[in-house]
HTML snippet that shows the backbone in 3Dmol.js (N, CA, C, O; Angstrom):
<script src="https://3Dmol.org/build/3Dmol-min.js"></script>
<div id="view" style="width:600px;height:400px;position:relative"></div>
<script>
const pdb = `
ATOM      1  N   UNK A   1      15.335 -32.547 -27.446  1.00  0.00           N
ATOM      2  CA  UNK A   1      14.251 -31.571 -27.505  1.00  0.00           C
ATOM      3  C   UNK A   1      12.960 -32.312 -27.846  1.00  0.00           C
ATOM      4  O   UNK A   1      12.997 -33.357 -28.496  1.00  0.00           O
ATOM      5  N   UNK A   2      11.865 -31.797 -27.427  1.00  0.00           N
ATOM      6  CA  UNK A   2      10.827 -32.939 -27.580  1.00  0.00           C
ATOM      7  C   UNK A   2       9.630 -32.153 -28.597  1.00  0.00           C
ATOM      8  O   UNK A   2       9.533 -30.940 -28.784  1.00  0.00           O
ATOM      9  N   UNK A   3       8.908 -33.067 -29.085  1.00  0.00           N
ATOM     10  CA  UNK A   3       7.966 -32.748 -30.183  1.00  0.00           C
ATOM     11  C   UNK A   3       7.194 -32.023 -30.167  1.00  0.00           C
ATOM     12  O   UNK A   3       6.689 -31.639 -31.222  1.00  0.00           O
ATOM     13  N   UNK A   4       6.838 -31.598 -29.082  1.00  0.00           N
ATOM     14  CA  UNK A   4       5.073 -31.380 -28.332  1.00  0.00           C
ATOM     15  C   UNK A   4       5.143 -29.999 -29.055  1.00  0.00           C
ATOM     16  O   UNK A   4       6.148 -29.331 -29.295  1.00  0.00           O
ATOM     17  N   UNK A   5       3.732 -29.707 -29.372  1.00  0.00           N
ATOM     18  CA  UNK A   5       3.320 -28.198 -29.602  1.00  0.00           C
ATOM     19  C   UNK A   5       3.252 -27.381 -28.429  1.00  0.00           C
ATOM     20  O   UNK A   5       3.332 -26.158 -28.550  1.00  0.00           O
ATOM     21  N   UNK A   6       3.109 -27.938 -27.262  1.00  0.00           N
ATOM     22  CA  UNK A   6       2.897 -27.432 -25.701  1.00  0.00           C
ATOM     23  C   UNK A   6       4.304 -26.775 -25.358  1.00  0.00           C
ATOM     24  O   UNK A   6       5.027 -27.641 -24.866  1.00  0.00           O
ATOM     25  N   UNK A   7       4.764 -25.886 -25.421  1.00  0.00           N
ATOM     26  CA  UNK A   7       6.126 -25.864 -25.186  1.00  0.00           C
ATOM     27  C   UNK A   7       5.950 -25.464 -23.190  1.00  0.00           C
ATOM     28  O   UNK A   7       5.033 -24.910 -22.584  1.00  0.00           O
ATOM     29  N   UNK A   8       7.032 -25.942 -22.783  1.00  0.00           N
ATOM     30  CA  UNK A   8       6.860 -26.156 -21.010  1.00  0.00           C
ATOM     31  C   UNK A   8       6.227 -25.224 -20.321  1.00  0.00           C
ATOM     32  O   UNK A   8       6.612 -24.272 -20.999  1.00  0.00           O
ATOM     33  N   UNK A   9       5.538 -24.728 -19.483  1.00  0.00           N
ATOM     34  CA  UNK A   9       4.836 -24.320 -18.697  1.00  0.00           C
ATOM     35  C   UNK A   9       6.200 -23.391 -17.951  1.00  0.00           C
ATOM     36  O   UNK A   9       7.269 -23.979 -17.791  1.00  0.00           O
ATOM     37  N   UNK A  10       6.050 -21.875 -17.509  1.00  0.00           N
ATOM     38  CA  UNK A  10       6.872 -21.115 -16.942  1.00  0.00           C
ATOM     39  C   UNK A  10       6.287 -21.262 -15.702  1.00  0.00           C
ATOM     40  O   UNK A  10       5.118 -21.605 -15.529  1.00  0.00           O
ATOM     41  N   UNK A  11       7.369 -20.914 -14.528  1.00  0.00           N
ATOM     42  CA  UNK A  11       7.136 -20.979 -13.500  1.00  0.00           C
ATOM     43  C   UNK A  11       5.887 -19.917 -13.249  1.00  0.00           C
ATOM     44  O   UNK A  11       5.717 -18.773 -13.670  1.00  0.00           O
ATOM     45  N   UNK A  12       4.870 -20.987 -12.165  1.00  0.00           N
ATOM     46  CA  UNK A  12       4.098 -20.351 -11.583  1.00  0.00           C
ATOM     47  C   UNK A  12       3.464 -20.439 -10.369  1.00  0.00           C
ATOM     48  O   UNK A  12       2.266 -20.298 -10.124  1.00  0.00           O
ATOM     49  N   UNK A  13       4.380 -20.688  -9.630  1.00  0.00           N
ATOM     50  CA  UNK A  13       4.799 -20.527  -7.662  1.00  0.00           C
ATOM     51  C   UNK A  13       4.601 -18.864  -7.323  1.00  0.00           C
ATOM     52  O   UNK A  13       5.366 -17.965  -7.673  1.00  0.00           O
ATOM     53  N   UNK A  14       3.848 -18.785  -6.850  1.00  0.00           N
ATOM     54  CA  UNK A  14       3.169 -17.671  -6.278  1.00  0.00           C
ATOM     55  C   UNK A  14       4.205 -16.656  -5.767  1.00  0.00           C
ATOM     56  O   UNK A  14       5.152 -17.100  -5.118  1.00  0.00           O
ATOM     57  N   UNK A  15       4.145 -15.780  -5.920  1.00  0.00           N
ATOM     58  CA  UNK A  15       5.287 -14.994  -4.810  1.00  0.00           C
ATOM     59  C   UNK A  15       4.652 -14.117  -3.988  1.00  0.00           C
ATOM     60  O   UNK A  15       3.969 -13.233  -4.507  1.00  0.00           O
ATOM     61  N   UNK A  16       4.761 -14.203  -2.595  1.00  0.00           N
ATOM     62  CA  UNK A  16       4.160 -13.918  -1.770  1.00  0.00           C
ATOM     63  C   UNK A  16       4.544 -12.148  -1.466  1.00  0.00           C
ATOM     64  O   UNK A  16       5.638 -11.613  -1.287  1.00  0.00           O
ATOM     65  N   UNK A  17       3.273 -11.610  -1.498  1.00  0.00           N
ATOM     66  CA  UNK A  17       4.547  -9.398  -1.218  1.00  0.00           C
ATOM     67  C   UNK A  17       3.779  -9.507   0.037  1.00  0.00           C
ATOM     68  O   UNK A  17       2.746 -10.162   0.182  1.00  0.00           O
ATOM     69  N   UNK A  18       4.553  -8.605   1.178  1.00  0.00           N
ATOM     70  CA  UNK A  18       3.215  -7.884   2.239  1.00  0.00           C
ATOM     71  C   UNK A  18       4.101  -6.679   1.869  1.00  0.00           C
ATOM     72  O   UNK A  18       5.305  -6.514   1.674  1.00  0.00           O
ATOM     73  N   UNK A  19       2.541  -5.591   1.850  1.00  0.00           N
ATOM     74  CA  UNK A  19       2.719  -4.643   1.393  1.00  0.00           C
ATOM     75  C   UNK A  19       1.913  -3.003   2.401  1.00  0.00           C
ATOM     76  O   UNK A  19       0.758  -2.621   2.213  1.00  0.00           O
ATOM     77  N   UNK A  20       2.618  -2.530   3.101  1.00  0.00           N
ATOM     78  CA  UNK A  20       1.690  -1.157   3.834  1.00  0.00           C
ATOM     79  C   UNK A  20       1.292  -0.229   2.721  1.00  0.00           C
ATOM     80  O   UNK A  20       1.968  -0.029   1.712  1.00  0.00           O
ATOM     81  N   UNK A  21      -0.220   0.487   3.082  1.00  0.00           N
ATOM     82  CA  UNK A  21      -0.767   1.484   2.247  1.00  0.00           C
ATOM     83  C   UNK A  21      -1.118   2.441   3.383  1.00  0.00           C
ATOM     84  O   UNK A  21      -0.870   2.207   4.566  1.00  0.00           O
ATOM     85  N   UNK A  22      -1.892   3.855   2.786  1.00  0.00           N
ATOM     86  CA  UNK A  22      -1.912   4.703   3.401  1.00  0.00           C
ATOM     87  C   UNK A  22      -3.695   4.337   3.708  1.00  0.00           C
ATOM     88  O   UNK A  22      -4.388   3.700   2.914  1.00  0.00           O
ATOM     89  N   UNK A  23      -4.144   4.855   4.912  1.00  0.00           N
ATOM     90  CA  UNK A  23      -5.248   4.542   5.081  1.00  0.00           C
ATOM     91  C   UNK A  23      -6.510   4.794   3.393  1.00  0.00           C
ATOM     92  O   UNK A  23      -7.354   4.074   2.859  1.00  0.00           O
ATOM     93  N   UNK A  24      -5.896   6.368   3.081  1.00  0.00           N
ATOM     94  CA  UNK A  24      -7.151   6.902   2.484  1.00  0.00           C
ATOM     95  C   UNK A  24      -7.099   5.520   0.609  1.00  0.00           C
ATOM     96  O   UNK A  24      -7.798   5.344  -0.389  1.00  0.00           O
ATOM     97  N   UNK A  25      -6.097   5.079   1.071  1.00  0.00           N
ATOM     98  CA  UNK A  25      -5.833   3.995  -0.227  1.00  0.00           C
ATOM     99  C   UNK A  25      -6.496   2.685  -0.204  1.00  0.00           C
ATOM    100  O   UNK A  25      -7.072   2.024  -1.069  1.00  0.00           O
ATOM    101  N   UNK A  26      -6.159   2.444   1.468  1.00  0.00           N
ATOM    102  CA  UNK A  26      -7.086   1.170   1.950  1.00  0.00           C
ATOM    103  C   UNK A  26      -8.408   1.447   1.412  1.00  0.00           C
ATOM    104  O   UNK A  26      -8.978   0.840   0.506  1.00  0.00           O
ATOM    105  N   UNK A  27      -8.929   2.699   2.257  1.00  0.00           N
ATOM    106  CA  UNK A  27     -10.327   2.922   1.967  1.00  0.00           C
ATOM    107  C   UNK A  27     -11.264   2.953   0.622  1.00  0.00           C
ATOM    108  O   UNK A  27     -12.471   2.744   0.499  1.00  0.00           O
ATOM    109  N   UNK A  28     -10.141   3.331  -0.450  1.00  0.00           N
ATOM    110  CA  UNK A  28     -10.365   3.366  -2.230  1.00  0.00           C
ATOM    111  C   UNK A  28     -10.419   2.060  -2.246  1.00  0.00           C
ATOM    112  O   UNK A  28     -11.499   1.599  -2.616  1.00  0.00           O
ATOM    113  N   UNK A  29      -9.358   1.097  -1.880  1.00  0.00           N
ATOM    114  CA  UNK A  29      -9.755  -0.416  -2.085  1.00  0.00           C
ATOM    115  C   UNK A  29     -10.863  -1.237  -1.939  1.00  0.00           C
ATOM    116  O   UNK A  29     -11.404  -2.065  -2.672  1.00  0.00           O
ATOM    117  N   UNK A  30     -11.106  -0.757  -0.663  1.00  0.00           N
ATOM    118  CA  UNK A  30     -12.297  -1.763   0.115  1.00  0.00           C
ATOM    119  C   UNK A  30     -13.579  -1.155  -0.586  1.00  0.00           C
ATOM    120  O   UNK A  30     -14.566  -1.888  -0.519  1.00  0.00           O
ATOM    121  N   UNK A  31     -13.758   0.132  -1.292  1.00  0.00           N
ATOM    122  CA  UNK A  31     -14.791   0.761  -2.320  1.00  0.00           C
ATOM    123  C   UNK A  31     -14.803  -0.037  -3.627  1.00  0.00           C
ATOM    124  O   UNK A  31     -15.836  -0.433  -4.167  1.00  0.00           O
ATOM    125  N   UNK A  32     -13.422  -0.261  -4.139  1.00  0.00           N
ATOM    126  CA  UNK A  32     -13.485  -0.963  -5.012  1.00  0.00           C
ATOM    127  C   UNK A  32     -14.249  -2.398  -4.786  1.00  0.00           C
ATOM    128  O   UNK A  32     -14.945  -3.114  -5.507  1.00  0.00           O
ATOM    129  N   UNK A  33     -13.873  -2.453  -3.697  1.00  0.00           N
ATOM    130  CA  UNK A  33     -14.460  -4.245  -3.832  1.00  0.00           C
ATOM    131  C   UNK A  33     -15.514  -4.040  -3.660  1.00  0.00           C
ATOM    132  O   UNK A  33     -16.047  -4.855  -4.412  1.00  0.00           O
ATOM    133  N   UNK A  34     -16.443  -3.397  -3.085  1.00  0.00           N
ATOM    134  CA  UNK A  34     -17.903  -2.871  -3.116  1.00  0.00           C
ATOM    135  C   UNK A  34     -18.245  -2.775  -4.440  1.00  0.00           C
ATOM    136  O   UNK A  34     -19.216  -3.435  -4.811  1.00  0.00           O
ATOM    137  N   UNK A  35     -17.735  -2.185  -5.128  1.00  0.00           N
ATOM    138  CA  UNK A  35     -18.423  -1.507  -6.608  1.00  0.00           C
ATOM    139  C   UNK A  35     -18.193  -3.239  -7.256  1.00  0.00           C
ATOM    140  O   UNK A  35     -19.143  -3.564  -7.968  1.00  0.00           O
ATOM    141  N   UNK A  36     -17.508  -3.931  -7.163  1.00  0.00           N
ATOM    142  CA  UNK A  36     -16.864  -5.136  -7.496  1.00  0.00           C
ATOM    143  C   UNK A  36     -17.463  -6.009  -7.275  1.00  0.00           C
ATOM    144  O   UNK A  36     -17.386  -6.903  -8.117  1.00  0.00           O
ATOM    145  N   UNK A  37     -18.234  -6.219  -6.253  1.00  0.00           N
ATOM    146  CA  UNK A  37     -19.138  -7.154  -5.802  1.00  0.00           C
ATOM    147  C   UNK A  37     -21.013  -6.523  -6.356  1.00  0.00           C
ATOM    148  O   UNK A  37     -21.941  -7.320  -6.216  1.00  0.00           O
ATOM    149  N   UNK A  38     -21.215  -5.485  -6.777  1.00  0.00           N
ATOM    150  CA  UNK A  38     -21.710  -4.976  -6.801  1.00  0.00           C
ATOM    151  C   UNK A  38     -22.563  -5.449  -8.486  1.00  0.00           C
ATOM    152  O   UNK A  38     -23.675  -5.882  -8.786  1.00  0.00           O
ATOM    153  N   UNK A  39     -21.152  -5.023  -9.348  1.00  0.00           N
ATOM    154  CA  UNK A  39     -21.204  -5.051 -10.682  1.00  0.00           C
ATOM    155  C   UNK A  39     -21.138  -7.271 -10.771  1.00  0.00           C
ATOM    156  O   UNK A  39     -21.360  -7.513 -11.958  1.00  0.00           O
ATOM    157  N   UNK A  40     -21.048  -7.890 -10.429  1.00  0.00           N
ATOM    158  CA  UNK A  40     -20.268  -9.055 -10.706  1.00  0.00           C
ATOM    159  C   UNK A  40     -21.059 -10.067  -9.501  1.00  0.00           C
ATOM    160  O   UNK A  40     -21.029 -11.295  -9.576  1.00  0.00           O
ATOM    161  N   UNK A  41     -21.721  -9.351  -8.454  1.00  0.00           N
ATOM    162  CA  UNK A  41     -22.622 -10.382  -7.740  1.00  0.00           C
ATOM    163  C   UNK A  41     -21.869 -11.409  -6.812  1.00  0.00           C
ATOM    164  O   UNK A  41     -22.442 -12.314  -6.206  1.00  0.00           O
ATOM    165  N   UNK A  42     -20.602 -11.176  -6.779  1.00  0.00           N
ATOM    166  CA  UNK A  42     -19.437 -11.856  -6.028  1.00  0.00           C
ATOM    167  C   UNK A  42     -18.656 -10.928  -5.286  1.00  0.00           C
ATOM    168  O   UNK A  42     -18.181  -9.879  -5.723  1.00  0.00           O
ATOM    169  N   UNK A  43     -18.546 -11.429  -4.018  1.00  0.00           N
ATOM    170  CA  UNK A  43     -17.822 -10.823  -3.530  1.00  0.00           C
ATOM    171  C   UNK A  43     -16.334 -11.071  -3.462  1.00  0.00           C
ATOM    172  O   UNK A  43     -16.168 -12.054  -4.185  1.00  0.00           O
ATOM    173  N   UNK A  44     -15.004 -10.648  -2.909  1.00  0.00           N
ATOM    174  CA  UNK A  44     -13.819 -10.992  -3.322  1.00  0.00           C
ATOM    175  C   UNK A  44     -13.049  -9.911  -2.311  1.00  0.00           C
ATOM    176  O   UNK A  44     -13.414  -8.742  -2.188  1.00  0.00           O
ATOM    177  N   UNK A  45     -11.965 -10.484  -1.640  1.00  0.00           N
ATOM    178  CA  UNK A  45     -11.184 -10.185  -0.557  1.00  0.00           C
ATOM    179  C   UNK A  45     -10.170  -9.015  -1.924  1.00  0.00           C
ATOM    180  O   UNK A  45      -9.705  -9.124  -3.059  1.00  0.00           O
ATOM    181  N   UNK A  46     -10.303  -7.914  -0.756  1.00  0.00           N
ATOM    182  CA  UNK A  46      -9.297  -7.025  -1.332  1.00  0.00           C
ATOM    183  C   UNK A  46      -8.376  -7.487  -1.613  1.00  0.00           C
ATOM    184  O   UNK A  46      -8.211  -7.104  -2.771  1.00  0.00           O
ATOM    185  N   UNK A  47      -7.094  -8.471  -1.197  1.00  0.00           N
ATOM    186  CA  UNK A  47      -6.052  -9.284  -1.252  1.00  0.00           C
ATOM    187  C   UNK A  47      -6.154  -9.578  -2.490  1.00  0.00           C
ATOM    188  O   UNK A  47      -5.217  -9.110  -3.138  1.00  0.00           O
ATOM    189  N   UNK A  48      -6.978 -10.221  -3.162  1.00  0.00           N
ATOM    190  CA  UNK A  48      -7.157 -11.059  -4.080  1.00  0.00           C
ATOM    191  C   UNK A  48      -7.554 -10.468  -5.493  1.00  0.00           C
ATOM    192  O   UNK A  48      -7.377 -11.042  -6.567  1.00  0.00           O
ATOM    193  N   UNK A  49      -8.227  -8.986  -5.271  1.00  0.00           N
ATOM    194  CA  UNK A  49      -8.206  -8.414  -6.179  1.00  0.00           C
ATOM    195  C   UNK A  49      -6.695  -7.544  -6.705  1.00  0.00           C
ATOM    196  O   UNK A  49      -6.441  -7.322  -7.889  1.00  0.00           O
ATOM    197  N   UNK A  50      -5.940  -7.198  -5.718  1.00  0.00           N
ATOM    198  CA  UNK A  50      -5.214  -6.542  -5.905  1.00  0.00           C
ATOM    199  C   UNK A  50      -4.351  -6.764  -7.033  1.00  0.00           C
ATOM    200  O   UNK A  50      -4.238  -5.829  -7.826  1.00  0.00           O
ATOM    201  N   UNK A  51      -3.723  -7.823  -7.250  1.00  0.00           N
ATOM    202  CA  UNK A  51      -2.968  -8.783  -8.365  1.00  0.00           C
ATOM    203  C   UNK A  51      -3.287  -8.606  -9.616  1.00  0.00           C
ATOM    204  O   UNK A  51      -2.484  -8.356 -10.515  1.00  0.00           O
ATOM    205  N   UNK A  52      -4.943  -8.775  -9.773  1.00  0.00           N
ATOM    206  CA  UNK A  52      -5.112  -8.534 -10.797  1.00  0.00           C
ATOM    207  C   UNK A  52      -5.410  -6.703 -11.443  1.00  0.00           C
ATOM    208  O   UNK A  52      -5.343  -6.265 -12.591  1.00  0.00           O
ATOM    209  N   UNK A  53      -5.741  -6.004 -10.124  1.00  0.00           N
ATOM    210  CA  UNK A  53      -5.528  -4.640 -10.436  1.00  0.00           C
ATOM    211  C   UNK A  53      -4.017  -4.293 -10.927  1.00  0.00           C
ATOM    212  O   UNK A  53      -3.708  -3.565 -11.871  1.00  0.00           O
ATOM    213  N   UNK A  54      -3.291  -4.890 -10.186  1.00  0.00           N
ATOM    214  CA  UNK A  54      -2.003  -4.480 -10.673  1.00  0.00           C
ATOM    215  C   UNK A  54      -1.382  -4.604 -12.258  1.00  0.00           C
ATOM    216  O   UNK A  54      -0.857  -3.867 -13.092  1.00  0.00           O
ATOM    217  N   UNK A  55      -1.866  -6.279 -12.088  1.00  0.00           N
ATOM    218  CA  UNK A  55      -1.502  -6.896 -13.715  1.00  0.00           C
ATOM    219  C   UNK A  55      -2.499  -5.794 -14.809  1.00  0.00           C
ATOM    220  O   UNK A  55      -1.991  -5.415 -15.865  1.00  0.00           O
ATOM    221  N   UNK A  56      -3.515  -5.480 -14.534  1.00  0.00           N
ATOM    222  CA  UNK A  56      -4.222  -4.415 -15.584  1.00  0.00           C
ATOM    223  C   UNK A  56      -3.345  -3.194 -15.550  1.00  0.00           C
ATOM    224  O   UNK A  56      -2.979  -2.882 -16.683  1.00  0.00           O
ATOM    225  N   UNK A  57      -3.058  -2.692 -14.940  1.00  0.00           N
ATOM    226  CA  UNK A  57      -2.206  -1.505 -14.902  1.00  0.00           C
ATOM    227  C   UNK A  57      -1.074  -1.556 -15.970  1.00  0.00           C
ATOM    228  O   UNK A  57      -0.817  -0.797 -16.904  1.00  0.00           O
ATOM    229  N   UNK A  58      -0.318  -3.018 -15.404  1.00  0.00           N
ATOM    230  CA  UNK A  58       1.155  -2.672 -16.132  1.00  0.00           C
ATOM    231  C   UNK A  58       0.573  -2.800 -17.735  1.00  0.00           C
ATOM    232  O   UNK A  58       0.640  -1.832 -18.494  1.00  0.00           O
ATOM    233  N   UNK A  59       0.098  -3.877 -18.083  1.00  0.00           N
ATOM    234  CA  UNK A  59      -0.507  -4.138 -19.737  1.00  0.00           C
ATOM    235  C   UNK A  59      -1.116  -2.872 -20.114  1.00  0.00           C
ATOM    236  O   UNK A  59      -0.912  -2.661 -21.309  1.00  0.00           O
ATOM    237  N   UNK A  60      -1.929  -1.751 -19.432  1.00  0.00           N
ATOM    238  CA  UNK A  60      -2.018  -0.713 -20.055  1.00  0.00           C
ATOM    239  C   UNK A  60      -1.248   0.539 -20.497  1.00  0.00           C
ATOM    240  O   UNK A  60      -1.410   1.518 -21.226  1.00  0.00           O
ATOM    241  N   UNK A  61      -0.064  -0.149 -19.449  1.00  0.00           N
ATOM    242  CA  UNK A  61       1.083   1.033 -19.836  1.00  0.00           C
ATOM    243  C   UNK A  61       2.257   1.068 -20.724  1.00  0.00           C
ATOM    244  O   UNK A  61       3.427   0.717 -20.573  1.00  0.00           O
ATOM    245  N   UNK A  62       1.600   1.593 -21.688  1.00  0.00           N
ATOM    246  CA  UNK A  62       2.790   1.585 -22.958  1.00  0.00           C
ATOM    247  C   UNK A  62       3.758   2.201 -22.774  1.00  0.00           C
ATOM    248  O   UNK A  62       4.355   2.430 -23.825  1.00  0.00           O
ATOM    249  N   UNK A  63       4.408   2.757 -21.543  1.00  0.00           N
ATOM    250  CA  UNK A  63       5.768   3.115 -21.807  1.00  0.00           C
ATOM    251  C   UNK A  63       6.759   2.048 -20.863  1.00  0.00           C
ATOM    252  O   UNK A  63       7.980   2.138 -20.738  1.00  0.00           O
ATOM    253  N   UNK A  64       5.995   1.181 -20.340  1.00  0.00           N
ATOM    254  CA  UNK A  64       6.589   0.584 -19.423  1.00  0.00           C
ATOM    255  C   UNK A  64       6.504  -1.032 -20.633  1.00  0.00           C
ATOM    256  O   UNK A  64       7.383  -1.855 -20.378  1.00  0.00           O
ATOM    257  N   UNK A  65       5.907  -1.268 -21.361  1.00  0.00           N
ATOM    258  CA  UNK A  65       4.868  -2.003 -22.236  1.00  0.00           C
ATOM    259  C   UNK A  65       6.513  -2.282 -23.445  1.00  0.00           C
ATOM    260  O   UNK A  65       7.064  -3.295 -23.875  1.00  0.00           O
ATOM    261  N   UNK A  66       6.823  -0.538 -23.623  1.00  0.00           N
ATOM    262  CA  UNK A  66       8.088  -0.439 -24.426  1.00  0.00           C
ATOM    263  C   UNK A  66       9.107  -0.316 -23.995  1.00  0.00           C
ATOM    264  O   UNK A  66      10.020  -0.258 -24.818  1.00  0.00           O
ATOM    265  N   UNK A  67       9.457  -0.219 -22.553  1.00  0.00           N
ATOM    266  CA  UNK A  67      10.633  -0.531 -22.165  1.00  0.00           C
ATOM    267  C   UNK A  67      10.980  -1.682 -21.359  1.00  0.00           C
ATOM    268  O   UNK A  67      12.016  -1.863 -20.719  1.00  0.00           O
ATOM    269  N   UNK A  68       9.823  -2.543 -21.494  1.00  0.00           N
ATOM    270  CA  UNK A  68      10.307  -3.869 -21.035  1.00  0.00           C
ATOM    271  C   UNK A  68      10.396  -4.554 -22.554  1.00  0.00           C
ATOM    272  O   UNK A  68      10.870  -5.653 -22.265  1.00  0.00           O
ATOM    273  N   UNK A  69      10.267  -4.554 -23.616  1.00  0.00           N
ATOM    274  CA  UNK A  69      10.281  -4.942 -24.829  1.00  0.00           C
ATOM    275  C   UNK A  69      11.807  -4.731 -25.399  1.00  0.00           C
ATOM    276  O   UNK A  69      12.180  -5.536 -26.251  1.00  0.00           O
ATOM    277  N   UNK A  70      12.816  -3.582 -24.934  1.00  0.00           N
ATOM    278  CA  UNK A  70      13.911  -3.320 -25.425  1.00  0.00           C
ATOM    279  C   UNK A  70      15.120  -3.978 -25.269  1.00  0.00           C
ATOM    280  O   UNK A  70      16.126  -3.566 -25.845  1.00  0.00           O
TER     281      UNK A  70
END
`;
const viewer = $3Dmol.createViewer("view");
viewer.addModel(pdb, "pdb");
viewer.setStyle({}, {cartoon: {color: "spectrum"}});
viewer.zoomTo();
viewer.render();
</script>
């Protein structure tokens, strides 16, 4: 076992989803990235936001928050 305070790095190899939405969802997206580019002066491929929309979601949800904890 080794000394380091760094303890190893978890995998982080991308995992690739393709994913279908319903148009009127697309259309909320591509708004988002408007308001997104808007607020932030950058623009950013819906793709790319999505990930991190998602990752905000689950961290706000405390019941999912407490049943992955059990």
């Amino acid at each position: 076992m080794s000394d380091l305070k760094l303890a190893q790095l978890p995998d982080r190899t991308p995992v690739k989803l393709g994913i279908s939405v319903m148009p009127d969802l697309h259309q909320a997206l591509v708004a988002y990235a408007a308001l997104y580019a808007q607020a932030y002066g950058r623009e950013e491929p819906v793709a790319d936001l999505i990930p991190a929309m998602l990752a905000a979601f689950l961290e706000s949800d405390r019941a999912f928050s407490k049943g992955r904890s059990k």
